[in-house]
TORMI-854177 format. One record per residue (C-alpha): residue number from 1; residue in one letter; chain; y, x, z. Coordinates in nm, 3 decimals. Layout:
TORMI-854177
pt n=NUM, res=a, chain=A, yy=Y, xx=X, zz=Z
...
end
This chain:
TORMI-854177
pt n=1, res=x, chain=A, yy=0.000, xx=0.000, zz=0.000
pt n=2, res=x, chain=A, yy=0.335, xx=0.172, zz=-0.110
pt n=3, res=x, chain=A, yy=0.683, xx=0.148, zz=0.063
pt n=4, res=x, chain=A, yy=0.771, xx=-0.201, zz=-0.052
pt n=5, res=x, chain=A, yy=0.471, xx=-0.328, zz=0.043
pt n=6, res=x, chain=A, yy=0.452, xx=-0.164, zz=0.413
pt n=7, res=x, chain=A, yy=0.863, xx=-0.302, zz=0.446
pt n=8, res=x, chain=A, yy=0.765, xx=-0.613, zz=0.362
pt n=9, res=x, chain=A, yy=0.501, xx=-0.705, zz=0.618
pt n=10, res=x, chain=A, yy=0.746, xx=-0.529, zz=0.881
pt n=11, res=x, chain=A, yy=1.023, xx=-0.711, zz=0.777
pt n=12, res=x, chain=A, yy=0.876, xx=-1.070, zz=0.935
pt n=13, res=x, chain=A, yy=0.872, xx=-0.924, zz=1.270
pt n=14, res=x, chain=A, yy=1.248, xx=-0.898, zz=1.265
pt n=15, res=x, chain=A, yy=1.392, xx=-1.171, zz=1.038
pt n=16, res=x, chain=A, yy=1.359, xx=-1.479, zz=1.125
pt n=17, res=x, chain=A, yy=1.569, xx=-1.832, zz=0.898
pt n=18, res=x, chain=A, yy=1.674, xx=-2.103, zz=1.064
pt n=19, res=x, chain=A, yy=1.776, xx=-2.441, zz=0.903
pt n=20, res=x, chain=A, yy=2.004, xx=-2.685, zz=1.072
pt n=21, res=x, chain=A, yy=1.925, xx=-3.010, zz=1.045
pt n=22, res=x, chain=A, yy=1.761, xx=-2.978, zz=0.676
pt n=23, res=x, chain=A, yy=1.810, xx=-3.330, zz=0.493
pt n=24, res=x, chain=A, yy=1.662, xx=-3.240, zz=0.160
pt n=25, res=x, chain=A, yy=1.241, xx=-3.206, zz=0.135
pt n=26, res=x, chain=A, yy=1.285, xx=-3.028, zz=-0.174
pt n=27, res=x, chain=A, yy=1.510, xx=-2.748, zz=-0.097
pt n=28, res=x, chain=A, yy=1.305, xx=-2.683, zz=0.247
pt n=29, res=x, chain=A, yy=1.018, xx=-2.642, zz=0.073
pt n=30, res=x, chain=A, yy=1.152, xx=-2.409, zz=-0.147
pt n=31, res=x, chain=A, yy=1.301, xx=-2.238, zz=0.190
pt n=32, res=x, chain=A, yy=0.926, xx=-2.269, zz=0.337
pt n=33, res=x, chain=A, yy=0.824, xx=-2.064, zz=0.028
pt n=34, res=x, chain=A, yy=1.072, xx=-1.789, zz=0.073
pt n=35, res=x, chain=A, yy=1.012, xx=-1.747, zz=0.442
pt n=36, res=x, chain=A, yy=0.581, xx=-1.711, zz=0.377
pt n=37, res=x, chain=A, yy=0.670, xx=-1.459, zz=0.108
pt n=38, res=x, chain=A, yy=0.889, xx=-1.267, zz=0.308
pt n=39, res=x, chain=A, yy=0.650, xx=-1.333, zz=0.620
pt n=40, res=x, chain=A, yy=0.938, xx=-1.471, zz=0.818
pt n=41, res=x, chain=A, yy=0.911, xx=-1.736, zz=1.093
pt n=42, res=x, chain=A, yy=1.079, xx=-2.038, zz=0.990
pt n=43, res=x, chain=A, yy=1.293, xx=-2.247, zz=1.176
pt n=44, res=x, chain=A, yy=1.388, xx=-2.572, zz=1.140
pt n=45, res=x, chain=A, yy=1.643, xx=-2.773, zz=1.395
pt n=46, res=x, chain=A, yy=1.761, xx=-3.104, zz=1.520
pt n=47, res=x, chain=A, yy=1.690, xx=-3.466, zz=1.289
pt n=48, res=x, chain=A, yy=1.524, xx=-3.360, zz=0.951
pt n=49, res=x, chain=A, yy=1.639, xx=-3.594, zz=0.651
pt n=50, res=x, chain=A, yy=1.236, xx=-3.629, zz=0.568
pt n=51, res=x, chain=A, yy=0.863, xx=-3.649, zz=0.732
pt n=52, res=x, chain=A, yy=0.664, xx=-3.334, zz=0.804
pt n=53, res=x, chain=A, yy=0.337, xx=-3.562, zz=0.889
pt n=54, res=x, chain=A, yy=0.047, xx=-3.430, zz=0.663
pt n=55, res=x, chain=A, yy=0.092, xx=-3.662, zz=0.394
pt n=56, res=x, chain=A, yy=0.391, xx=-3.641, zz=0.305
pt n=57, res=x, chain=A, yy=0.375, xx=-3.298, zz=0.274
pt n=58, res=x, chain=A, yy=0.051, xx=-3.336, zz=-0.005
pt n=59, res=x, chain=A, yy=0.277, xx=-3.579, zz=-0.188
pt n=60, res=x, chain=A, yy=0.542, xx=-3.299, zz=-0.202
pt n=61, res=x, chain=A, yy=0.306, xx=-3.009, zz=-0.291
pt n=62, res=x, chain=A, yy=0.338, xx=-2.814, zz=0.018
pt n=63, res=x, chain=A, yy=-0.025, xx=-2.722, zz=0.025
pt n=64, res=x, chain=A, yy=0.071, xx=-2.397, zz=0.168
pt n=65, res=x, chain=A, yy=0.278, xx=-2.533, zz=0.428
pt n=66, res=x, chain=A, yy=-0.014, xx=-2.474, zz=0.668
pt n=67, res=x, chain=A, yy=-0.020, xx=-2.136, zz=0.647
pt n=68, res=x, chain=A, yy=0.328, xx=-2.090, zz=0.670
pt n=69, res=x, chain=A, yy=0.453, xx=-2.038, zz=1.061
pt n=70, res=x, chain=A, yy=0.719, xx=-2.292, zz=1.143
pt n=71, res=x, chain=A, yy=0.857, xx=-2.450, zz=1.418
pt n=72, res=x, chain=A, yy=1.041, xx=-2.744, zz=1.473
pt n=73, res=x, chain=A, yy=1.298, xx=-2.763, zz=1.752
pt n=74, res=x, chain=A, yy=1.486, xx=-3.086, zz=1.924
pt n=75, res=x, chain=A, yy=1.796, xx=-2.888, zz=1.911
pt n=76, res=x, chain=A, yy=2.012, xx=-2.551, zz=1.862
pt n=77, res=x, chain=A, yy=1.986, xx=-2.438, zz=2.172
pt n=78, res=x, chain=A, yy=1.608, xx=-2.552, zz=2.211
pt n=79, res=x, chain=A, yy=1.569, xx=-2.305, zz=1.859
pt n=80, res=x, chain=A, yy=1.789, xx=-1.993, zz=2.059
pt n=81, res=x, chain=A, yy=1.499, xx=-2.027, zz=2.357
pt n=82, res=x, chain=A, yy=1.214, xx=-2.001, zz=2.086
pt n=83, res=x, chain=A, yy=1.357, xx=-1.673, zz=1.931
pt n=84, res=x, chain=A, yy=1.391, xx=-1.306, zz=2.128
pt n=85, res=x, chain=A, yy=1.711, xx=-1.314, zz=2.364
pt n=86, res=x, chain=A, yy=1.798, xx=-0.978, zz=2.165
pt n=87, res=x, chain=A, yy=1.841, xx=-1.153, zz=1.801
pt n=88, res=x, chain=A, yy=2.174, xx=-1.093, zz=1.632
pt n=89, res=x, chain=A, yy=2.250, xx=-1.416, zz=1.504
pt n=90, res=x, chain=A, yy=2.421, xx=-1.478, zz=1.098
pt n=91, res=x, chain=A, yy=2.558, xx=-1.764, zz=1.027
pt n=92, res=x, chain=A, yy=2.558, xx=-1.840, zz=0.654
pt n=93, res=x, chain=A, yy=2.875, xx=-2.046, zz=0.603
pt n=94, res=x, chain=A, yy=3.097, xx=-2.107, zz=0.245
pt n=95, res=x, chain=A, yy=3.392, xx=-2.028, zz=0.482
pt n=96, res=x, chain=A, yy=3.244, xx=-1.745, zz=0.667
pt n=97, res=x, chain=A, yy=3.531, xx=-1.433, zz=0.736
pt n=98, res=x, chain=A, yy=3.264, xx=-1.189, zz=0.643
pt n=99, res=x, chain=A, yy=3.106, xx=-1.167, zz=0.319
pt n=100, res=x, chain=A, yy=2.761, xx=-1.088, zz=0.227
pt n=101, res=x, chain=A, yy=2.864, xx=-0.841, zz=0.037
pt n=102, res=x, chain=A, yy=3.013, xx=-0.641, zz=0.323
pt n=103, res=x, chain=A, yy=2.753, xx=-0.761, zz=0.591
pt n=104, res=x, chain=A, yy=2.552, xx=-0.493, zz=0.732
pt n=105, res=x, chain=A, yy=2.282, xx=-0.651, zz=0.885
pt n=106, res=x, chain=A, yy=2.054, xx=-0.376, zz=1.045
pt n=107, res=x, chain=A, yy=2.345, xx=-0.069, zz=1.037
pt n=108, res=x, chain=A, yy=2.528, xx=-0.211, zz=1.404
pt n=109, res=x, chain=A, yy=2.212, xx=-0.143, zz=1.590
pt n=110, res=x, chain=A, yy=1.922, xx=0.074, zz=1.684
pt n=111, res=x, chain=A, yy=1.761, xx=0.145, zz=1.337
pt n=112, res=x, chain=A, yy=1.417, xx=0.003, zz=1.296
pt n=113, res=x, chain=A, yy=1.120, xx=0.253, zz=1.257
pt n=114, res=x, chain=A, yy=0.780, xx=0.178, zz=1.099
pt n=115, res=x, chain=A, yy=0.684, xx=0.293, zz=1.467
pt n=116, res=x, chain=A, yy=0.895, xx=-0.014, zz=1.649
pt n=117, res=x, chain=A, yy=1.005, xx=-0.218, zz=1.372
pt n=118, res=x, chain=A, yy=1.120, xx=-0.515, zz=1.564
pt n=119, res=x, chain=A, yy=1.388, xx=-0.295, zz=1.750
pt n=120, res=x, chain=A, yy=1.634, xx=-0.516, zz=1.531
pt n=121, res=x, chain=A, yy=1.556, xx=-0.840, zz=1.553
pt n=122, res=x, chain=A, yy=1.794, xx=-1.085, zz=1.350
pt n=123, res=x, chain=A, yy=1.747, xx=-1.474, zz=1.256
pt n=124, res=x, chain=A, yy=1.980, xx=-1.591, zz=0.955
pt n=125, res=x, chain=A, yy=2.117, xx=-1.922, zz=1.008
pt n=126, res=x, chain=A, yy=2.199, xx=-2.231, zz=0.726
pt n=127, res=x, chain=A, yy=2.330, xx=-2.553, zz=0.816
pt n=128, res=x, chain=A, yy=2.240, xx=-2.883, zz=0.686
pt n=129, res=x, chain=A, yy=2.308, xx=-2.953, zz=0.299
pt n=130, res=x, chain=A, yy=2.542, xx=-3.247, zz=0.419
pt n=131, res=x, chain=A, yy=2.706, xx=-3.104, zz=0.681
pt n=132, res=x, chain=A, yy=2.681, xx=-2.742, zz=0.729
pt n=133, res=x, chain=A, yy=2.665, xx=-2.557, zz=1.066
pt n=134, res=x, chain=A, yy=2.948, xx=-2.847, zz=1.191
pt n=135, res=x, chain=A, yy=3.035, xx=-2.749, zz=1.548
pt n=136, res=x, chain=A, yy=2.830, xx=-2.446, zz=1.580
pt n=137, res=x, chain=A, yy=3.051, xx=-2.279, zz=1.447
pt n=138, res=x, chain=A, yy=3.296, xx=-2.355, zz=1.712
pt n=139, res=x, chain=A, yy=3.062, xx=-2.318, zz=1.996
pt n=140, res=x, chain=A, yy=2.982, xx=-2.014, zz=1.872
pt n=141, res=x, chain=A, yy=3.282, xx=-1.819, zz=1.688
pt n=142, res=x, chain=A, yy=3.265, xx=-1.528, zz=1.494
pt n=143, res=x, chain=A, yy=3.274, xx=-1.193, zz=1.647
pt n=144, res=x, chain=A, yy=3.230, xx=-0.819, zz=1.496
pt n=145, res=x, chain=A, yy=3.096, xx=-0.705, zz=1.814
pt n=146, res=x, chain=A, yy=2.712, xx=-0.590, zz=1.744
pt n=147, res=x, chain=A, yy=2.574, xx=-0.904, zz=2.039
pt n=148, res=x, chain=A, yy=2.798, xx=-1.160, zz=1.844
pt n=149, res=x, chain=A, yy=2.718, xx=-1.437, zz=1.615
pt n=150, res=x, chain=A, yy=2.882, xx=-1.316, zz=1.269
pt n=151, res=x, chain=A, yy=2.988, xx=-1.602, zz=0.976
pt n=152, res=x, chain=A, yy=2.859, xx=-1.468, zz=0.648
pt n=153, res=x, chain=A, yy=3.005, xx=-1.635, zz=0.361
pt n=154, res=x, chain=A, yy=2.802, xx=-1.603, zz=0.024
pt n=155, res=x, chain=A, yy=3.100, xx=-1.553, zz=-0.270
pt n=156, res=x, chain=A, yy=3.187, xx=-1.738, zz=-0.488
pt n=157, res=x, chain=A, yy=3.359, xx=-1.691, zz=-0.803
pt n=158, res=x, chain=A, yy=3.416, xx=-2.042, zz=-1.005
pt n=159, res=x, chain=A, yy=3.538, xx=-2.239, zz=-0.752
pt n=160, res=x, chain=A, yy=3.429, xx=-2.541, zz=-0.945
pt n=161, res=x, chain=A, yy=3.103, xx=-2.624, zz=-0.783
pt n=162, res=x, chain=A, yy=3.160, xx=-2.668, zz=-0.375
pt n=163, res=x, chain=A, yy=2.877, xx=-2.420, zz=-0.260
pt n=164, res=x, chain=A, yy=2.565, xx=-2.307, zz=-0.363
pt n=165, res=x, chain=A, yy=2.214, xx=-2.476, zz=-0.356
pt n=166, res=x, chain=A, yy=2.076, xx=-2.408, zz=0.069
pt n=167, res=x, chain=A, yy=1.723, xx=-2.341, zz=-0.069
pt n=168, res=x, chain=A, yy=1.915, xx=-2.066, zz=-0.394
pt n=169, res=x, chain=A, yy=2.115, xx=-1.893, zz=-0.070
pt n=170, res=x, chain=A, yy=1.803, xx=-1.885, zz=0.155
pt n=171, res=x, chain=A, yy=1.661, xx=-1.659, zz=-0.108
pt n=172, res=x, chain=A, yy=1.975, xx=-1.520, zz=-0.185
pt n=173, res=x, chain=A, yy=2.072, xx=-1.378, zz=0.188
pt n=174, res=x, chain=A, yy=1.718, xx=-1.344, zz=0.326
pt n=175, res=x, chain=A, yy=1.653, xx=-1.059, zz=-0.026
pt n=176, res=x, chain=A, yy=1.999, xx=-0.894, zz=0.061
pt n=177, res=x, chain=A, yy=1.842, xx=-0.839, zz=0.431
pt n=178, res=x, chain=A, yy=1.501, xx=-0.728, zz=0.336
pt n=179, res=x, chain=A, yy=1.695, xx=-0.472, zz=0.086
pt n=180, res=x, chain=A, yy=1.900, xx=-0.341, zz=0.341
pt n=181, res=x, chain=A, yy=1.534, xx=-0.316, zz=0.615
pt n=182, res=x, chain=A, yy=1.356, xx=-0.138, zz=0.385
pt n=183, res=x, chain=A, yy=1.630, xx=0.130, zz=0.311
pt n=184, res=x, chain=A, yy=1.683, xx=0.169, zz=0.650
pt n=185, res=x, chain=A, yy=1.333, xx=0.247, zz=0.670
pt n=186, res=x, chain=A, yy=1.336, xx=0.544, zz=0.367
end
């Protein structure tokens, strides 16, 4: 198994995605299928817009859902008592101070080894495709300090469409992070 391969099964043992309050089957099954591939934990928070009973997910094709390890949590602060106290929290926001382009997300702390990968944890957070994050991001405000929840904004350059697709920026943000593990692990 080369590099990539050896970065990718370490990578799940510090990433984690987290969707708030999901209304869309479609997109969180695409989000489901990112997470397994990446071998990330996925999250998902608060009233879901759809069924996760065993049938409904055979109508919707999620026949790997079962393999894929998710969790489903009453609330926010029900999801922050699942995950490792030491998780550096990103909340992926269209109005987000920070872009993803500047966004360092393992470079503020203790460098992850193939020894002790999960020195670094970090959980990437997307709100609801109605609503976004809503008052999360009040209750918890951006901060460049290396404990503090950062807003990451994904740009955008025609500002004709309002925001991206959740399940496209899923994809998008959790490939930017597994890039930026595995050359901190060259």
């Amino acid at each position: 198994m080369g590099m990539a391969g050896r970065s990718l099964g370490l990578f799940g043992r510090v990433a984690s995605i987290m969707l708030v309050s999901p209304q869309i089957p479609q997109n969180t099954g695409n989000v489901g299928r990112t997470a397994m591939g990446m071998g990330c934990p996925l999250h998902l928070v608060g009233n879901l817009g759809f069924s996760l009973d065993e049938k409904a997910l055979r109508r919707a094709g999620l026949d790997y859902w079962k393999h894929l390890e998710v969790s489903h949590h009453a609330s926010y602060d029900a999801a922050l008592d699942a995950i490792a106290a030491d998780t550096r929290m990103f909340f992926i926001t269209k109005t987000g101070p920070a872009s993803l382009l500047d966004t360092s997300f393992f470079a503020d702390a203790p460098q992850p080894t193939a020894a002790r990968p999960d020195d670094d944890r970090i959980c990437l957070v997307f709100g609801s495709e109605i609503t976004g994050l809503g008052d999360l991001l009040e209750r918890f405000p951006h901060s460049t300090d290396a404990g503090g929840v950062q807003h990451v904004r994904v740009p955008q350059i025609d500002t004709h469409i309002r925001c991206y697709n959740l399940a496209s920026t899923v994809s998008l943000v959790t490939w930017e992070a597994y890039r930026q593990f595995h050359c901190a692990l060259e």
